[in-house]
VMD Tcl script that builds the backbone (N, CA, C; Angstrom):
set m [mol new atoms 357]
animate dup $m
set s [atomselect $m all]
$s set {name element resname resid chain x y z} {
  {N N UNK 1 A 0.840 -1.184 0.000}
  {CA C UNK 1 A 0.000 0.000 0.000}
  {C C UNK 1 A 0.879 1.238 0.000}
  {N N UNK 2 A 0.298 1.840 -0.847}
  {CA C UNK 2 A 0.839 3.398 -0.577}
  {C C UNK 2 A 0.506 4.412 0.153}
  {N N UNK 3 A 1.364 4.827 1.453}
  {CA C UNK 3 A 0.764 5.394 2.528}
  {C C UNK 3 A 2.102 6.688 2.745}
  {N N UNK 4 A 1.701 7.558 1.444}
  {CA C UNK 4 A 3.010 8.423 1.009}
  {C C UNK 4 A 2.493 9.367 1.901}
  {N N UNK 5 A 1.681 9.782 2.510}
  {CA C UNK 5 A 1.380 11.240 3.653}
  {C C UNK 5 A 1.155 10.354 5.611}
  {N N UNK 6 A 1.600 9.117 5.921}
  {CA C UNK 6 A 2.287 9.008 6.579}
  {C C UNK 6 A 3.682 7.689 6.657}
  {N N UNK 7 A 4.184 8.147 8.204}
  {CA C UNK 7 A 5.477 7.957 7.831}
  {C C UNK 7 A 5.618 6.015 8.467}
  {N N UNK 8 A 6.712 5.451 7.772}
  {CA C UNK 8 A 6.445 3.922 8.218}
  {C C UNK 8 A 6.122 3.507 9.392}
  {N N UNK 9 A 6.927 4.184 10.553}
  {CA C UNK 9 A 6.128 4.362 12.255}
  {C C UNK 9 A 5.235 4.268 12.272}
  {N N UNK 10 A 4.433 5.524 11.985}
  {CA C UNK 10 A 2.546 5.390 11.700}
  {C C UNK 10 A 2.160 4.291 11.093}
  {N N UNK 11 A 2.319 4.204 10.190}
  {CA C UNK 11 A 2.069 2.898 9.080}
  {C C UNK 11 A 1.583 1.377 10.270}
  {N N UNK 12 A 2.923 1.326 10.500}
  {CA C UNK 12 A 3.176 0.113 11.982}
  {C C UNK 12 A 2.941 0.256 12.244}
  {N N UNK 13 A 2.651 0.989 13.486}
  {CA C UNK 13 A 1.312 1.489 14.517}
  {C C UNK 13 A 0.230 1.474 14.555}
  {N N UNK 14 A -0.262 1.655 13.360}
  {CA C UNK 14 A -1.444 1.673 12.531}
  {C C UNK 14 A -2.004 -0.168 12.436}
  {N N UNK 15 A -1.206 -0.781 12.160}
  {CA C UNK 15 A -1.304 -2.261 11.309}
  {C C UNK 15 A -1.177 -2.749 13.212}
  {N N UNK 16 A -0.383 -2.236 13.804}
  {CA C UNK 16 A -0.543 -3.344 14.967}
  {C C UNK 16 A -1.444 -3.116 15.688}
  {N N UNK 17 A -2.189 -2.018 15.775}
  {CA C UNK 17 A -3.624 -1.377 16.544}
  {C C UNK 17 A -4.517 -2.249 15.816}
  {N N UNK 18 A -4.382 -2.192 14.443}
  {CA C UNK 18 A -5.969 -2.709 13.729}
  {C C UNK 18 A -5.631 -4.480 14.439}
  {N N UNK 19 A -4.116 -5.116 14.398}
  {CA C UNK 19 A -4.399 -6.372 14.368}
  {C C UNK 19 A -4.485 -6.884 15.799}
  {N N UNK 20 A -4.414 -5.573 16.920}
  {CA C UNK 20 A -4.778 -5.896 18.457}
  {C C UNK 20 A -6.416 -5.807 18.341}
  {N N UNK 21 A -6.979 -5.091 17.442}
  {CA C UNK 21 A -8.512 -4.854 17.850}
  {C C UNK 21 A -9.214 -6.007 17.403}
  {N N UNK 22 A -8.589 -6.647 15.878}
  {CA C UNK 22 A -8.430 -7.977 15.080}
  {C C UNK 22 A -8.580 -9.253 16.428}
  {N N UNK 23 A -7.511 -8.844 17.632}
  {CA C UNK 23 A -7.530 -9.846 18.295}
  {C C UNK 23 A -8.861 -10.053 19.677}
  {N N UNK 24 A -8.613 -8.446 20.040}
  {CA C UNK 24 A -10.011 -8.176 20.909}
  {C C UNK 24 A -12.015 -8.768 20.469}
  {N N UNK 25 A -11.593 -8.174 19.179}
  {CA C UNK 25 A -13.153 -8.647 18.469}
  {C C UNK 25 A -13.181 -10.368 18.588}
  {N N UNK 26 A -12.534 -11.111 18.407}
  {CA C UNK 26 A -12.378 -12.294 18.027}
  {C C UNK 26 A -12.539 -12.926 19.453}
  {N N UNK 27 A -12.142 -12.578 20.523}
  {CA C UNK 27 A -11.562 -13.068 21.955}
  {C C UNK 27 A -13.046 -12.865 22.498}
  {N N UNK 28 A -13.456 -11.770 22.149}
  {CA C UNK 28 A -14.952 -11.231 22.670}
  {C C UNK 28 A -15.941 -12.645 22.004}
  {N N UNK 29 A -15.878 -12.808 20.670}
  {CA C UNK 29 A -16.533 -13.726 20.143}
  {C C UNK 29 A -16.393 -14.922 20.387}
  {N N UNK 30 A -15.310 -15.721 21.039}
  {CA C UNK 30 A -15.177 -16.613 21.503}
  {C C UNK 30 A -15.781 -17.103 22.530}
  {N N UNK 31 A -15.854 -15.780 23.760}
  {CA C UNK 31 A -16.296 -15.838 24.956}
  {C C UNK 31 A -17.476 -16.061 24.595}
  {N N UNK 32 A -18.117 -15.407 23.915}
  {CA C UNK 32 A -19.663 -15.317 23.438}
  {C C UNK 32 A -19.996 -16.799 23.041}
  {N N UNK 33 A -19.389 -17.034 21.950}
  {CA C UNK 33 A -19.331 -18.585 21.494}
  {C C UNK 33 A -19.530 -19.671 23.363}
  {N N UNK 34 A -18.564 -19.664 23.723}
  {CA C UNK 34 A -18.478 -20.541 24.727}
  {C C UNK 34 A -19.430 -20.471 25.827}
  {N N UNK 35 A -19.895 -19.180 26.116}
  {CA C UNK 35 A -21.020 -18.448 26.879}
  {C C UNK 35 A -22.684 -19.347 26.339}
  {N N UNK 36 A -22.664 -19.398 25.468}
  {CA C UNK 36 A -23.737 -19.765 24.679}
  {C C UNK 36 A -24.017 -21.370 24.286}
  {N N UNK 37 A -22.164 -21.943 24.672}
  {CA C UNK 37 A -22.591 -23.167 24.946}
  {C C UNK 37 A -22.663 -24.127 25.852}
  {N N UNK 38 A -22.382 -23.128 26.648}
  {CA C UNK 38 A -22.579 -23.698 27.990}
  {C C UNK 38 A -24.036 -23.371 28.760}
  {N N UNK 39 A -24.563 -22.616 27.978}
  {CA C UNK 39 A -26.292 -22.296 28.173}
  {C C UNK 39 A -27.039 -23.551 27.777}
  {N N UNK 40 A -26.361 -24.133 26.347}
  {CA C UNK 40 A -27.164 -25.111 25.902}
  {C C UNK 40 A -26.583 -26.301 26.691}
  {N N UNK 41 A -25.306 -26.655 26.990}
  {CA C UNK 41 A -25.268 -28.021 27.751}
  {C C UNK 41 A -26.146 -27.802 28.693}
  {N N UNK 42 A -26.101 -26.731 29.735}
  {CA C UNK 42 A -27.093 -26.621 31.385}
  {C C UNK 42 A -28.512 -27.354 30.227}
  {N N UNK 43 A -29.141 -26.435 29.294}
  {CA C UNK 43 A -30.386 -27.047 28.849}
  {C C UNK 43 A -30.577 -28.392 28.501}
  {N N UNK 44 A -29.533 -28.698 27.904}
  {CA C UNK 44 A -29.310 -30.210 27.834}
  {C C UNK 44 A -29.319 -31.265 28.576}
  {N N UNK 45 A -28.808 -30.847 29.741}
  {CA C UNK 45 A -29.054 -31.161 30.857}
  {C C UNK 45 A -30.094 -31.394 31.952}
  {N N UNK 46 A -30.929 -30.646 31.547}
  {CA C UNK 46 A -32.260 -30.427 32.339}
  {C C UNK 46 A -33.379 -31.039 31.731}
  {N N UNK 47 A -34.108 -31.861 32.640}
  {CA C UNK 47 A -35.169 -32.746 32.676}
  {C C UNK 47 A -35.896 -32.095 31.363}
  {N N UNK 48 A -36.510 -31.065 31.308}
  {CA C UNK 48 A -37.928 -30.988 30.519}
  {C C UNK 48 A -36.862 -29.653 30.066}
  {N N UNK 49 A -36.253 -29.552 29.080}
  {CA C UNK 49 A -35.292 -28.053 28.457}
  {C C UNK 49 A -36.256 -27.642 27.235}
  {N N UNK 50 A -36.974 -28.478 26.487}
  {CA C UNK 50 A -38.133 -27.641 25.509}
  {C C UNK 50 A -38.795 -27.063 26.742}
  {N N UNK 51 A -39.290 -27.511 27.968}
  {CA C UNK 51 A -40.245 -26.702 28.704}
  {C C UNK 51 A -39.639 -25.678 29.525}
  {N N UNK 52 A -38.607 -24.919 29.450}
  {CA C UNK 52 A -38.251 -24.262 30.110}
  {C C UNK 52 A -38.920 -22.948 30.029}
  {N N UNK 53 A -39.629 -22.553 31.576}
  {CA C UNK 53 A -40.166 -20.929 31.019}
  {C C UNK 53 A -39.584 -20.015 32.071}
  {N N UNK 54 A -39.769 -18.613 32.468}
  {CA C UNK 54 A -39.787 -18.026 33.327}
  {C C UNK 54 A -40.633 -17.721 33.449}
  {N N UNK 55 A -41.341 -17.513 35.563}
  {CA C UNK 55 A -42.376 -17.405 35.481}
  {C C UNK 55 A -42.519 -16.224 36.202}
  {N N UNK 56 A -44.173 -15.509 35.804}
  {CA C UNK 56 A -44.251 -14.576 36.437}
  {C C UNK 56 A -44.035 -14.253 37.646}
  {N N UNK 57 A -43.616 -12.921 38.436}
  {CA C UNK 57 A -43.715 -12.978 40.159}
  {C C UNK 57 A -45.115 -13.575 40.374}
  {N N UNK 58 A -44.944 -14.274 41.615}
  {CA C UNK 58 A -46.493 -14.888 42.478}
  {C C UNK 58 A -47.335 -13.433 42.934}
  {N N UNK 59 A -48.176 -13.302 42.438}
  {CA C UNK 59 A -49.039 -12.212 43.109}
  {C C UNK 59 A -50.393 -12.827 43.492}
  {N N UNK 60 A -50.732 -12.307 44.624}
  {CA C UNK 60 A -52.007 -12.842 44.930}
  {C C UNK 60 A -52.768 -11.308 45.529}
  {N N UNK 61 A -54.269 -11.485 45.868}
  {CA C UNK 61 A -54.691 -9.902 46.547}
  {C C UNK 61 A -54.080 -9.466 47.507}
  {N N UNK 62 A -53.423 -10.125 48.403}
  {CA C UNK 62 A -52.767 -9.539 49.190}
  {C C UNK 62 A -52.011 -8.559 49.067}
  {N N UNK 63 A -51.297 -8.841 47.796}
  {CA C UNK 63 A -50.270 -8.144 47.361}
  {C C UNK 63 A -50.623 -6.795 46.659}
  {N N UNK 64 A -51.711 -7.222 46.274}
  {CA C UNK 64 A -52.667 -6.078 45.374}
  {C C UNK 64 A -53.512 -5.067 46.086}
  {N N UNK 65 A -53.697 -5.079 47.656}
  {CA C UNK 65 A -54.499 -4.698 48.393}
  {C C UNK 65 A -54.395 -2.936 48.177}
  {N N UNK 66 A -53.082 -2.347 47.963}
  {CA C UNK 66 A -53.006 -1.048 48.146}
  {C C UNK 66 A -53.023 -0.013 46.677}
  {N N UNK 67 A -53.598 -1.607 45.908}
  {CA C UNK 67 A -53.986 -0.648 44.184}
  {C C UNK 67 A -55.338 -0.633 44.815}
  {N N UNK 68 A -55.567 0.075 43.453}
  {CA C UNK 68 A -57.106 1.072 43.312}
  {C C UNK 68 A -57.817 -0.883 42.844}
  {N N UNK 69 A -58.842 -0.639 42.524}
  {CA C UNK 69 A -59.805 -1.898 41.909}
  {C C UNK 69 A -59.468 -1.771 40.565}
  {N N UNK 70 A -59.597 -0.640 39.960}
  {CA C UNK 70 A -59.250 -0.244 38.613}
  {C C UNK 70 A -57.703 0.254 38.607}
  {N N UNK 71 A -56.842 -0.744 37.831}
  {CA C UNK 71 A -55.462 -0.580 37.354}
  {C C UNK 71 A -54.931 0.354 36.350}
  {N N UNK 72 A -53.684 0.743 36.540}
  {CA C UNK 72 A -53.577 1.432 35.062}
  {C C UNK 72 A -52.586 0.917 34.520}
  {N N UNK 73 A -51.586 0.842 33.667}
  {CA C UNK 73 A -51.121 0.708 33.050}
  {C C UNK 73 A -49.317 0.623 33.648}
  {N N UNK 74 A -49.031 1.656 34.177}
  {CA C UNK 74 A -48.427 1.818 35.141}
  {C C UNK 74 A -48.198 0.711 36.633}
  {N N UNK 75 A -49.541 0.691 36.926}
  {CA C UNK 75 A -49.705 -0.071 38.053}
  {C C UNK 75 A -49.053 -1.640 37.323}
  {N N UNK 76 A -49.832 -1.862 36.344}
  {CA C UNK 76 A -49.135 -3.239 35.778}
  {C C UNK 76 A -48.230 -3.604 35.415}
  {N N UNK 77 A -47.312 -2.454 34.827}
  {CA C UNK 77 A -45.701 -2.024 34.452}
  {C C UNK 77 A -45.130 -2.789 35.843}
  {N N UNK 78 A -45.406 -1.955 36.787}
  {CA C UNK 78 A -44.941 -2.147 38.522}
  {C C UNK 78 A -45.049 -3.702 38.858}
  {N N UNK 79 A -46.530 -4.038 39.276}
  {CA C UNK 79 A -46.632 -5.776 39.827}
  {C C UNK 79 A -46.002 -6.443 38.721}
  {N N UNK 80 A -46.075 -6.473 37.500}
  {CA C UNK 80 A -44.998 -7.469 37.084}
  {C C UNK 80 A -43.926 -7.538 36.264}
  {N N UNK 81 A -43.326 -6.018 37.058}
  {CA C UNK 81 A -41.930 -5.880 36.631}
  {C C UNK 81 A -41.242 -5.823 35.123}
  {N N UNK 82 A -42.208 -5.181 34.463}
  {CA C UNK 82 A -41.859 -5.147 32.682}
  {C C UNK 82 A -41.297 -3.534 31.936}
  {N N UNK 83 A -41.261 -3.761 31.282}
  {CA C UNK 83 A -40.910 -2.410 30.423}
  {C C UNK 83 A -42.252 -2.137 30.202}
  {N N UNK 84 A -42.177 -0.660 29.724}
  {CA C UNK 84 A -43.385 0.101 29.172}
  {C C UNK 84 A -43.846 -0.403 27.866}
  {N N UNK 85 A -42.920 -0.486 27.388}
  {CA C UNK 85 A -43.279 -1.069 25.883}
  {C C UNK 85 A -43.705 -2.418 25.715}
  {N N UNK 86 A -43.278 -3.466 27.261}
  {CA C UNK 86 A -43.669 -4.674 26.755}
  {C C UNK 86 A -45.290 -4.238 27.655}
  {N N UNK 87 A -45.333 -3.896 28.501}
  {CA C UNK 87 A -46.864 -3.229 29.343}
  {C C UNK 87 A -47.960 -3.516 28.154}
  {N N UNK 88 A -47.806 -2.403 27.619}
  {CA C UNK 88 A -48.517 -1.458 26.218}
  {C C UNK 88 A -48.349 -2.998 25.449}
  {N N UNK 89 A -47.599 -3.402 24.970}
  {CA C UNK 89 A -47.887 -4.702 24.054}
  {C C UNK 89 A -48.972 -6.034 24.948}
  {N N UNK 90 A -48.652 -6.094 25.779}
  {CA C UNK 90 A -49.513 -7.172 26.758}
  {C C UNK 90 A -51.059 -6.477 26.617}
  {N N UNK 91 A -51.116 -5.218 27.047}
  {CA C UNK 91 A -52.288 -4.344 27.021}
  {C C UNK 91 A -53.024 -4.612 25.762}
  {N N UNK 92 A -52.657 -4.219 24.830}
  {CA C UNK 92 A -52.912 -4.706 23.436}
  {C C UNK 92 A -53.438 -5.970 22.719}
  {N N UNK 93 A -52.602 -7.113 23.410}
  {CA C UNK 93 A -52.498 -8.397 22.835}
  {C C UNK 93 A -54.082 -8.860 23.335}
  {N N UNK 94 A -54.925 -8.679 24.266}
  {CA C UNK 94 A -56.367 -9.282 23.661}
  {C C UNK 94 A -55.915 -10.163 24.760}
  {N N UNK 95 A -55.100 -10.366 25.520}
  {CA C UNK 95 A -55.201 -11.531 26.709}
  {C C UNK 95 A -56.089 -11.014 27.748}
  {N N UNK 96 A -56.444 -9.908 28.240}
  {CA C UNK 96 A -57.927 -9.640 29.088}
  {C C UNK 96 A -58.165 -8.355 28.815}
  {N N UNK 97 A -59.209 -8.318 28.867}
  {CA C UNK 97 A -60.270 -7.269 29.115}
  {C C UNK 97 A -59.677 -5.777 29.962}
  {N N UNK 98 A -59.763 -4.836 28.450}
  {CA C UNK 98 A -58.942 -3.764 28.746}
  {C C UNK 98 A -59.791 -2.632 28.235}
  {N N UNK 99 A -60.260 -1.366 29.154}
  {CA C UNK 99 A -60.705 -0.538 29.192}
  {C C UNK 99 A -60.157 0.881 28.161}
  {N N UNK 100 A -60.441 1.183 27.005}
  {CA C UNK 100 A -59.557 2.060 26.622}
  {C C UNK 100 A -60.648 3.166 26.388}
  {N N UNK 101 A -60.304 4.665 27.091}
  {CA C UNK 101 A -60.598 5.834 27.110}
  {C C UNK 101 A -59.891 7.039 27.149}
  {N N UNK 102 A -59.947 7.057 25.640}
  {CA C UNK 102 A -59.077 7.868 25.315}
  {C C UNK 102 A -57.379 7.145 24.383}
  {N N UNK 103 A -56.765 7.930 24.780}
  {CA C UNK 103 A -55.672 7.213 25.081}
  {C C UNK 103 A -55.144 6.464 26.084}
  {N N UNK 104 A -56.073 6.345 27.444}
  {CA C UNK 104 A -56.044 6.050 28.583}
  {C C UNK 104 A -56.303 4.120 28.939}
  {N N UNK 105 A -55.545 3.594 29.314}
  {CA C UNK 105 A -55.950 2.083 29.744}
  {C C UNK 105 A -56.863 2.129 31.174}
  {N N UNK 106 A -57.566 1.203 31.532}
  {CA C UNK 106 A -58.324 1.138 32.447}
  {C C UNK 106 A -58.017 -0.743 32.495}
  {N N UNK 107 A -57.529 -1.512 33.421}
  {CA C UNK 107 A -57.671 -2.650 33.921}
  {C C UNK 107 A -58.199 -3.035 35.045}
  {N N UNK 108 A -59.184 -3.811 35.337}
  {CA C UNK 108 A -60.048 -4.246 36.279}
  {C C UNK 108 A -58.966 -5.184 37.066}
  {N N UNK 109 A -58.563 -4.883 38.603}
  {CA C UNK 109 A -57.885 -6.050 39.542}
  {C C UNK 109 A -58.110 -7.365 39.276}
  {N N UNK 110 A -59.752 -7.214 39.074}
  {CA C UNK 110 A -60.104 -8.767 39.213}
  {C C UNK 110 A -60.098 -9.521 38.452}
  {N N UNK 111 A -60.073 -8.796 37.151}
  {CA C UNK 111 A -59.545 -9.304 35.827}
  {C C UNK 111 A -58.508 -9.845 35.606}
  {N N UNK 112 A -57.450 -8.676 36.033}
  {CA C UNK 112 A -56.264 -8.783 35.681}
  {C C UNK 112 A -55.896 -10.118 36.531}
  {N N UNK 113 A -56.021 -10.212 38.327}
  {CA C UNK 113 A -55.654 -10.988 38.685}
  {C C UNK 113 A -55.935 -12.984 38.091}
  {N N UNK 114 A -57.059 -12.872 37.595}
  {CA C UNK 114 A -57.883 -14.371 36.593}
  {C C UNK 114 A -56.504 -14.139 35.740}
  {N N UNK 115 A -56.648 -12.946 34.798}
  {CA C UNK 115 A -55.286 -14.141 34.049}
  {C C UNK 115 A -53.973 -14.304 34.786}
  {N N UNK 116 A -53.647 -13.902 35.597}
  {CA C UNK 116 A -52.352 -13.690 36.289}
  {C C UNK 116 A -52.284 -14.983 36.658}
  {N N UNK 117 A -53.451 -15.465 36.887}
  {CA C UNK 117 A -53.266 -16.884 37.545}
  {C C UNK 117 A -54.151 -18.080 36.810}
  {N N UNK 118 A -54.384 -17.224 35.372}
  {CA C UNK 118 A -54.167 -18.611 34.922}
  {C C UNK 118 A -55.936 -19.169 34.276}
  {N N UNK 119 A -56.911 -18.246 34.922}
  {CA C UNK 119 A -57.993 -18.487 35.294}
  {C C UNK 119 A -59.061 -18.339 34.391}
}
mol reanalyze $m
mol bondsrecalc $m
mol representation Tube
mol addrep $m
């Protein structure tokens, strides 16, 4: 290559930076690689690994005692610990009975709690 506006120092410097970052990217990907298969042996490992889920926190009324009867959106963000965006998508998806006024959600406790558990 012709690298006539800098000088061979640079040049080298240049070539051994790109082939340390060459080595960083690769080392990262490895870890990743090995990270990922050691996810699948644990699954492999485990009795029922197609059935593996995470499950929601346990909520029962108890827990619910110091919401309103009518939920918002927010409130449901909170008891089960989600992003806003996945909230608003759950809200959406037609799994219960959801009050919309306005732009505003309205969820019934007692609703909400039936599917929470399943019901």
């Amino acid at each position: 290559m012709d690298h006539n506006f800098l000088s061979e120092k640079q040049v080298s410097e240049i070539e051994d930076r790109y082939k340390s970052l060459q080595h960083l990217v690769m080392m990262d990907v490895d870890v990743l690689i090995k990270e990922v298969r050691a996810y699948q042996d644990i699954l492999k490992d485990h009795d029922k690994a197609e059935n593996v889920r995470f499950e929601l926190p346990a909520v029962d009324e108890e827990m619910l005692k110091d919401y309103h009867d009518v939920l918002t959106p927010k409130d449901i963000q909170s008891i089960l610990g989600i992003a806003h965006v996945t909230t608003y998508d759950l809200l959406n998806s037609g799994e219960f009975h959801v009050v919309r006024i306005g732009r505003s959600y309205r969820i019934s406790k007692r609703v909400f709690l039936k599917w929470l558990k399943g019901q």
